[in-house]
Z-matrix of the N, CA and C atoms (Angstrom, degrees):
N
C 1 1.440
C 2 1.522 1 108.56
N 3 1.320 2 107.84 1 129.98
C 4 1.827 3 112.93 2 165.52
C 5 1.322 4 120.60 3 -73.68
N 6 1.074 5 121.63 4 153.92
C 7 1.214 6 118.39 5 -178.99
C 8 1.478 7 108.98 6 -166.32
N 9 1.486 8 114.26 7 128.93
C 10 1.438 9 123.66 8 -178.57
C 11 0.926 10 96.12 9 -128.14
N 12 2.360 11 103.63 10 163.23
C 13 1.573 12 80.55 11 178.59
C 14 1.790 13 70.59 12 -158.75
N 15 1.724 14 121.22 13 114.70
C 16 1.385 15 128.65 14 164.32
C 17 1.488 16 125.29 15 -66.52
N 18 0.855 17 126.63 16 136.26
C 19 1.391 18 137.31 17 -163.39
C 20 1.523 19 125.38 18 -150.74
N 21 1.422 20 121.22 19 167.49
C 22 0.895 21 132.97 20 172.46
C 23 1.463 22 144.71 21 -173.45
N 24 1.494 23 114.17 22 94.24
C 25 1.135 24 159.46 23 -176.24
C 26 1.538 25 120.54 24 -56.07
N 27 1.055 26 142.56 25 74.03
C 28 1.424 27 119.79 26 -171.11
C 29 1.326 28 107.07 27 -132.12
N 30 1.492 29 136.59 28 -39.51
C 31 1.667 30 142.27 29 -168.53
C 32 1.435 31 109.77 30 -70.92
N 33 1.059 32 115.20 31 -59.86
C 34 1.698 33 103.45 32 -158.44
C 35 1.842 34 91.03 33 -144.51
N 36 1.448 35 120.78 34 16.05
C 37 1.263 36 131.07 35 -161.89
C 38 1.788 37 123.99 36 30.90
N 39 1.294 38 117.82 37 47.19
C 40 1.432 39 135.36 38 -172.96
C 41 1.666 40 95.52 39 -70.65
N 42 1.090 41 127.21 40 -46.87
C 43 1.187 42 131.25 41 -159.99
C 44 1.503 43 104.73 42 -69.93
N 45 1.822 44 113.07 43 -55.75
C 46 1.259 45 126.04 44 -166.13
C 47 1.577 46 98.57 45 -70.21
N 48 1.360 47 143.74 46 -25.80
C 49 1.616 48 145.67 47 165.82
C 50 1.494 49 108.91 48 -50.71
N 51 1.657 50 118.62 49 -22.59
C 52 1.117 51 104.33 50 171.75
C 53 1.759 52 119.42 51 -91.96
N 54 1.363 53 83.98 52 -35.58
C 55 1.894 54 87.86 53 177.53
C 56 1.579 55 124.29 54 -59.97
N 57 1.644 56 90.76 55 -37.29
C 58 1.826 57 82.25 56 165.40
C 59 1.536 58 125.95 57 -76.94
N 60 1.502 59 106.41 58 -18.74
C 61 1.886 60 105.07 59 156.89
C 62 2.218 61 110.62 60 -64.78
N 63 0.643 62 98.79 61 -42.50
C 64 1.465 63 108.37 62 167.88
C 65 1.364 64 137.57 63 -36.03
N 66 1.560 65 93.28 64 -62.84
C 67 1.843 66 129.18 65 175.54
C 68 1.362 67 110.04 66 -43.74
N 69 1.904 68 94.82 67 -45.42
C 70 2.047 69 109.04 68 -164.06
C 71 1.496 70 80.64 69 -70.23
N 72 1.595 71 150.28 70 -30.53
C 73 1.043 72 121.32 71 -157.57
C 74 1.733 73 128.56 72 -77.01
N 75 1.219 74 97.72 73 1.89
C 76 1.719 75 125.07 74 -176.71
C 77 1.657 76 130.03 75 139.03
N 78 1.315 77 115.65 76 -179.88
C 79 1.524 78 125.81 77 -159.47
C 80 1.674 79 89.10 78 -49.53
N 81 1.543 80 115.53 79 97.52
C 82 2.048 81 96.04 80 160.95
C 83 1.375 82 88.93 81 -143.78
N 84 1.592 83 98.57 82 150.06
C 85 1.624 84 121.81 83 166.27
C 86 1.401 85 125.99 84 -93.92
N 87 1.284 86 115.50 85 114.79
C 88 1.269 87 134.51 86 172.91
C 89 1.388 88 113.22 87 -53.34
N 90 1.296 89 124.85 88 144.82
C 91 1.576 90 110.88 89 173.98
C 92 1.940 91 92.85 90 -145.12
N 93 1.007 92 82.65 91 92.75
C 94 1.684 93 83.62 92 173.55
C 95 2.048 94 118.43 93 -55.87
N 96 0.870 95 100.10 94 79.88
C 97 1.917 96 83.37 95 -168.84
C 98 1.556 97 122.13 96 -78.66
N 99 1.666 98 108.16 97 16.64
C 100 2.022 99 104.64 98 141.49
C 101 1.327 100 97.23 99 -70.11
N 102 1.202 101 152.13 100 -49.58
C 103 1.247 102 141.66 101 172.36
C 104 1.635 103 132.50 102 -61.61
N 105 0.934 104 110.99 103 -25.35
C 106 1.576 105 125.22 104 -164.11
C 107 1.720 106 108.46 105 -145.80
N 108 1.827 107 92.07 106 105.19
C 109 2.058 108 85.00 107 178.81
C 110 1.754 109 97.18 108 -99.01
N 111 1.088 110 137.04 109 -3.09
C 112 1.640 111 118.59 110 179.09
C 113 1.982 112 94.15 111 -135.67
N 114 0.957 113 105.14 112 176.38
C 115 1.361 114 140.16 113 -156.34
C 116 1.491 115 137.12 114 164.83
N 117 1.162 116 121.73 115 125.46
C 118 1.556 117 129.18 116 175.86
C 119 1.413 118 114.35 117 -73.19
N 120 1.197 119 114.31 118 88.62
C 121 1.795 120 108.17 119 -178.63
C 122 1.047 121 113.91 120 -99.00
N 123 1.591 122 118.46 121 5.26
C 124 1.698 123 131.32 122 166.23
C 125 2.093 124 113.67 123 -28.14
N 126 0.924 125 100.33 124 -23.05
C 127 1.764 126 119.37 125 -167.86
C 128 1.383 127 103.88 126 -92.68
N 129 0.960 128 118.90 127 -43.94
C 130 1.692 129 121.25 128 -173.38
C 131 1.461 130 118.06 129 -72.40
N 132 1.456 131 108.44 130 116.25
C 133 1.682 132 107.33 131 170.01
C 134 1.887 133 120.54 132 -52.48
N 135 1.491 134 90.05 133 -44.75
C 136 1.525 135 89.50 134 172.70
C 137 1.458 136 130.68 135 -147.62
N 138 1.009 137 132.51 136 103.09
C 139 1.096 138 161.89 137 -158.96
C 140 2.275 139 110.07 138 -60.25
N 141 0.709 140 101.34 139 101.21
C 142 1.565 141 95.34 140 166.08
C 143 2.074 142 118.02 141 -110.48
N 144 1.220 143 94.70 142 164.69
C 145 1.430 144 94.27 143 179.09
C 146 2.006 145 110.55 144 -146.28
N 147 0.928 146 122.55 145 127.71
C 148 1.892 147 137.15 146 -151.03
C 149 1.314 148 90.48 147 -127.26
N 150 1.365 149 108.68 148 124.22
C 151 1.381 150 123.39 149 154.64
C 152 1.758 151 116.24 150 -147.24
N 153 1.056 152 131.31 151 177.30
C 154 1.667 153 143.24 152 168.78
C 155 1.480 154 77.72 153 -102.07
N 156 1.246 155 101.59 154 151.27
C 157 1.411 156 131.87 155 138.53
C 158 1.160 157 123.96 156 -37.50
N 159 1.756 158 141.18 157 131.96
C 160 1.063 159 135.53 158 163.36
C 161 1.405 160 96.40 159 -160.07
N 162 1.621 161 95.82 160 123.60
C 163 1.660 162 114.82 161 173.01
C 164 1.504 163 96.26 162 68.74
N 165 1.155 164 128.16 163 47.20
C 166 1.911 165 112.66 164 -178.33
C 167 1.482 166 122.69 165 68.74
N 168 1.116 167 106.00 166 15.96
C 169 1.716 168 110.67 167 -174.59
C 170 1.277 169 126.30 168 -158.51
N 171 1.220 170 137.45 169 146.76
C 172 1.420 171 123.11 170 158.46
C 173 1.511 172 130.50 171 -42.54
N 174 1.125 173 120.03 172 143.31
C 175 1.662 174 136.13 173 -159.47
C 176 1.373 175 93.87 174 -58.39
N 177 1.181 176 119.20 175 116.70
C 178 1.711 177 142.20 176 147.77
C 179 1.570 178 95.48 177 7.53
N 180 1.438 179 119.14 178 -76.19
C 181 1.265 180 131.62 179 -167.17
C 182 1.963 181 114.08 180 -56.53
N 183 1.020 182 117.31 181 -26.39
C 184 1.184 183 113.77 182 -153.89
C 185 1.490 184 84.67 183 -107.95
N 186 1.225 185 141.32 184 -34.97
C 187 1.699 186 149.79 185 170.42
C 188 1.593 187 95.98 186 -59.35
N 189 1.376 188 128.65 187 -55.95
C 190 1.183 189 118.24 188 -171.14
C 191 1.475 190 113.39 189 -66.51
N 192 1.438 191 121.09 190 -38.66
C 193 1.629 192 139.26 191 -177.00
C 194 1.362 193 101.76 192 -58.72
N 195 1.204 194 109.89 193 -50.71
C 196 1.507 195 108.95 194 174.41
C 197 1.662 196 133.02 195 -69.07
N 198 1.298 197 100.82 196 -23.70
C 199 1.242 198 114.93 197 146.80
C 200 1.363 199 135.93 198 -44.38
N 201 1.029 200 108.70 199 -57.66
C 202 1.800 201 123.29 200 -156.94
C 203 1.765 202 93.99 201 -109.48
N 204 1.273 203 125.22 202 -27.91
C 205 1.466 204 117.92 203 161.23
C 206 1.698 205 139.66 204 -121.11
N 207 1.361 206 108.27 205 22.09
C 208 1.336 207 116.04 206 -177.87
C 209 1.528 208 101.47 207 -96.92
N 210 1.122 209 120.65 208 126.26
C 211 1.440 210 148.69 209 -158.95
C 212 1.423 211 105.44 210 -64.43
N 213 1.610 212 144.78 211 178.22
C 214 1.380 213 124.81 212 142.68
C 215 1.392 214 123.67 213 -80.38
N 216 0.909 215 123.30 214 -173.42
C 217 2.038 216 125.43 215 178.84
C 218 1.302 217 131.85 216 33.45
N 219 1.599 218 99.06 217 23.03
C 220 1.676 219 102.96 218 -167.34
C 221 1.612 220 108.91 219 -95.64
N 222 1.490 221 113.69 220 164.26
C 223 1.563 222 107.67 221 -164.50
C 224 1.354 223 78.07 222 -88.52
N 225 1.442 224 121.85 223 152.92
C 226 1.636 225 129.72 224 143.50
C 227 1.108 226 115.92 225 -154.52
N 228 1.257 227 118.93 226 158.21
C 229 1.502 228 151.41 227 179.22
C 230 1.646 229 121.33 228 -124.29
N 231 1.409 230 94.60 229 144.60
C 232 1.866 231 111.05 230 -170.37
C 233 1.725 232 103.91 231 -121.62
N 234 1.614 233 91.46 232 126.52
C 235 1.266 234 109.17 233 166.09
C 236 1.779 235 107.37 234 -115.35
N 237 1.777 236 103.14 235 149.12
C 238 1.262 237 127.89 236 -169.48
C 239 1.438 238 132.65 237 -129.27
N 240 1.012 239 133.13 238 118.45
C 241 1.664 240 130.11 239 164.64
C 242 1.448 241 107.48 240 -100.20
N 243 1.280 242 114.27 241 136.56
C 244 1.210 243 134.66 242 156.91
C 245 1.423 244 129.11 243 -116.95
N 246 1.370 245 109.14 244 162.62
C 247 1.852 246 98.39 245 158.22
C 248 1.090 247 97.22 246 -122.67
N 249 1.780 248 172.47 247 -7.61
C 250 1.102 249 169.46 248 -165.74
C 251 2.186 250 95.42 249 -147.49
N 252 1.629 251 102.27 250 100.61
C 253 1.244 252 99.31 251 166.41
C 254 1.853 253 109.56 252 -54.27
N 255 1.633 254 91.93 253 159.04
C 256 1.964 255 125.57 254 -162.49
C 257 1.384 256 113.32 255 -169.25
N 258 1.534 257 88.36 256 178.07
C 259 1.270 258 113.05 257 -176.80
C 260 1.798 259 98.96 258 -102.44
N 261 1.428 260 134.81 259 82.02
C 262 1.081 261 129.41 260 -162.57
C 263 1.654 262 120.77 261 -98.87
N 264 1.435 263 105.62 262 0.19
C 265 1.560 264 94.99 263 -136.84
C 266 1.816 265 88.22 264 -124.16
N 267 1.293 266 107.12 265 12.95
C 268 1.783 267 106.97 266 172.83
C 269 1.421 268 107.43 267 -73.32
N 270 1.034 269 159.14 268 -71.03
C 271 1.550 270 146.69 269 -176.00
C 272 1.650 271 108.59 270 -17.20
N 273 1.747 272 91.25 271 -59.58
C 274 1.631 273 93.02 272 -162.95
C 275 1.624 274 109.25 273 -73.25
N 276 0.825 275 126.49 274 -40.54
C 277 1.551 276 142.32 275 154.32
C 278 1.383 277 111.82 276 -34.64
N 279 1.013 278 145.61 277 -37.32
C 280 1.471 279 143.57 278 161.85
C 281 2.141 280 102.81 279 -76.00
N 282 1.141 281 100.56 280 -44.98
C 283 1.579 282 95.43 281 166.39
C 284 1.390 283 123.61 282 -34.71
N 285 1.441 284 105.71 283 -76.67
C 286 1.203 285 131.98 284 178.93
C 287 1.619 286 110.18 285 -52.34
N 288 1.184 287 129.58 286 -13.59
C 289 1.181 288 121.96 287 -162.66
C 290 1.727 289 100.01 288 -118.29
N 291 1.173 290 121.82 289 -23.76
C 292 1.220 291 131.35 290 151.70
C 293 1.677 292 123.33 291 -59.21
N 294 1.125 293 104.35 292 -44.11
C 295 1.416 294 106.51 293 -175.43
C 296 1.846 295 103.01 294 -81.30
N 297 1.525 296 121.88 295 4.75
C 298 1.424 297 120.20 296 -160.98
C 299 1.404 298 130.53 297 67.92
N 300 1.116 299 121.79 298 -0.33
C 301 1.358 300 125.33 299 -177.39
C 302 1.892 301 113.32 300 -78.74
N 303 1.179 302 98.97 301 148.49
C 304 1.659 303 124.71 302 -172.28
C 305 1.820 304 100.92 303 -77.54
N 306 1.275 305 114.08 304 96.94
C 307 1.859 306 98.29 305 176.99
C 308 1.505 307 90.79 306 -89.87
N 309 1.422 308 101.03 307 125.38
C 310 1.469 309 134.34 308 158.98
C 311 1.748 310 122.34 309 -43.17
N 312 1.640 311 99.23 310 -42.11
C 313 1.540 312 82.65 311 -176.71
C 314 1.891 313 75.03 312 150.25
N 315 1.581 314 110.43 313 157.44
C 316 1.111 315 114.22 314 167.77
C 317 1.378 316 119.12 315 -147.11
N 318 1.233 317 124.72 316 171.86
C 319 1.968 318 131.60 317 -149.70
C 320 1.448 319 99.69 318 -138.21
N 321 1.321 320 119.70 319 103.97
C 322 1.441 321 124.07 320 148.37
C 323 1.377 322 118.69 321 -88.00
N 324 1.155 323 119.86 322 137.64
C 325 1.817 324 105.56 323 145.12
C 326 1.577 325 108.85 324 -159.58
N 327 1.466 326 124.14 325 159.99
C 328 1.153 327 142.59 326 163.38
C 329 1.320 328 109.36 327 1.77
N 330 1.860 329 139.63 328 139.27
C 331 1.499 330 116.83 329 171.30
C 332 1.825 331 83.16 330 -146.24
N 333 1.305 332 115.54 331 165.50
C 334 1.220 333 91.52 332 -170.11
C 335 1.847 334 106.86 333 -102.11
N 336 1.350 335 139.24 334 118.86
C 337 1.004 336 162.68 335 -138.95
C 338 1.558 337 114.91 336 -133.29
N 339 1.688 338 93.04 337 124.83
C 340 1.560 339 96.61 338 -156.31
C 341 2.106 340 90.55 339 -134.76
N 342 1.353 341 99.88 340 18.77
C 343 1.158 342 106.85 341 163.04
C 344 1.422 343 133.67 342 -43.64
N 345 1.323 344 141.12 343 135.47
C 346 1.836 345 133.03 344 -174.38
C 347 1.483 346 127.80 345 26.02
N 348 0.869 347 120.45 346 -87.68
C 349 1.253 348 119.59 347 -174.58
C 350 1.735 349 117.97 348 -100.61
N 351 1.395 350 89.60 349 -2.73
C 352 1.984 351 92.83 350 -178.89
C 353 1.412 352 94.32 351 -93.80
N 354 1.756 353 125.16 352 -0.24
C 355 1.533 354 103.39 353 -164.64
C 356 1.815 355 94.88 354 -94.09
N 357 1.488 356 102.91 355 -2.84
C 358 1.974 357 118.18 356 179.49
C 359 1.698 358 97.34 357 -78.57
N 360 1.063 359 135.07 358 -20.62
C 361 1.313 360 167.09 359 120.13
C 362 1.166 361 140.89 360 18.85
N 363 1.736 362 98.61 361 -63.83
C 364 1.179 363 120.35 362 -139.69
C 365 1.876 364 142.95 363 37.85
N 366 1.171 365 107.60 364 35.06
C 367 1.558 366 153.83 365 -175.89
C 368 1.560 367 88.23 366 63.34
N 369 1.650 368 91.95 367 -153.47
C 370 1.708 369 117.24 368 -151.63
C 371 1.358 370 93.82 369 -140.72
N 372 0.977 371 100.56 370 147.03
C 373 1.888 372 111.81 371 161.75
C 374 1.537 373 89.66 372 65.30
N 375 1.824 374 126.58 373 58.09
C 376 1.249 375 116.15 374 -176.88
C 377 2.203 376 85.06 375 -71.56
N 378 1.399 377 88.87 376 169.59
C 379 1.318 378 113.88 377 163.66
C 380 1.454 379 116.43 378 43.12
N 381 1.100 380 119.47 379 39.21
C 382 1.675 381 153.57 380 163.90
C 383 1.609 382 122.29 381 -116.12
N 384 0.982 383 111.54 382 129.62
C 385 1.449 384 129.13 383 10.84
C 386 1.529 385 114.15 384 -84.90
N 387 1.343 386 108.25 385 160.31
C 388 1.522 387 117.29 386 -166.58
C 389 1.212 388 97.46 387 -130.98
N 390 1.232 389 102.62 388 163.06
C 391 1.893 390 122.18 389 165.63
C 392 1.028 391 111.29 390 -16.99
N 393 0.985 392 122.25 391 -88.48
C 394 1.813 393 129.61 392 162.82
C 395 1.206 394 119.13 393 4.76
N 396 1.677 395 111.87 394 -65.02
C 397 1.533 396 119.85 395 -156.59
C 398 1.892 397 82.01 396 -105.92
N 399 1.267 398 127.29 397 -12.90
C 400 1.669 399 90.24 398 168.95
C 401 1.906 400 113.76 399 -89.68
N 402 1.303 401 104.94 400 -14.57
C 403 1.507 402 114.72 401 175.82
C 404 1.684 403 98.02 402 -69.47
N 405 1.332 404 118.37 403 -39.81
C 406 1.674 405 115.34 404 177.70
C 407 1.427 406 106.88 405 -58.63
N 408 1.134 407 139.15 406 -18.46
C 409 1.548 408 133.27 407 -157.11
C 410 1.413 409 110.76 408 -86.51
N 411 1.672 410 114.57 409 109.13
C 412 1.267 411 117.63 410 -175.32
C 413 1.577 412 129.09 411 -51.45
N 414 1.098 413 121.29 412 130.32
C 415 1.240 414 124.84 413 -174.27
C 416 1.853 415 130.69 414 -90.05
N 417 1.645 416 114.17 415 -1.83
C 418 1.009 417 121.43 416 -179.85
C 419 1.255 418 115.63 417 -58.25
N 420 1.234 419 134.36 418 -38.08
C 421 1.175 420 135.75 419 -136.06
C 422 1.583 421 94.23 420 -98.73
N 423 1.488 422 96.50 421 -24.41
C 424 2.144 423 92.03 422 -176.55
C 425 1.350 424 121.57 423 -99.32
N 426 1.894 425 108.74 424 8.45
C 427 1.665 426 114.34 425 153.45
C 428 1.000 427 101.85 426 -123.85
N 429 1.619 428 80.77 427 157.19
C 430 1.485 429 107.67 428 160.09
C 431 1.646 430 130.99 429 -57.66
């Protein structure tokens, strides 16, 4: 099974700590999309998409990527960092459901966040995600 999974990592890299727990789980391609806005994901059985939180939602970049290159009828799944648990995952969820695709199931956890007033702070959720929350990260979606 193929499997890609676009993302985007940039603050304190909370997001990317999970993908490299992920990666060890078999053959998948990373697609960083600060680097990369199009891609052929026509090939991939299943498709994932990684972002932190920003402003209540997934990163601008990774909503738009998914837009303009998520295939129809494909299975996918959403992974998440936060620093204040939510309801994060409606944008992409109307995506995915437009384009016909099956969402698999999705992964929040703790990221450590030094956003507005937590950076007076010295953020929240220091040293998260942790062991814990990468041992929590479901594994169906990356076998066969």
């Amino acid at each position: 099974m193929k499997v890609a999974i676009a993302y985007y990592s940039q603050h304190h890299g909370n997001t990317k700590k999970l993908l490299d727990a992920v990666k060890k789980l078999g053959d998948i391609k990373l697609i960083n999309v600060a680097e990369c806005k199009e891609a052929d994901l026509s090939a991939y059985d299943v498709i994932g998409f990684a972002s932190g939180i920003y402003f209540g939602k997934f990163a601008r970049k990774v909503i738009e990527f998914s837009r303009r290159n998520l295939p129809d009828k494909r299975r996918v799944f959403l992974i998440y960092t936060y620093g204040v648990k939510g309801n994060y995952t409606k944008e992409m969820r109307k995506i995915i459901a437009e384009k016909s695709c099956v969402l698999l199931g999705d992964y929040g956890c703790r990221g450590f966040d030094t956003f507005g007033p937590f950076k007076l702070l010295g953020g929240i959720a220091k040293g998260h995600p942790d062991e814990a929350d990468i041992k929590s990260l479901p594994d169906y979606q990356f076998v066969s």
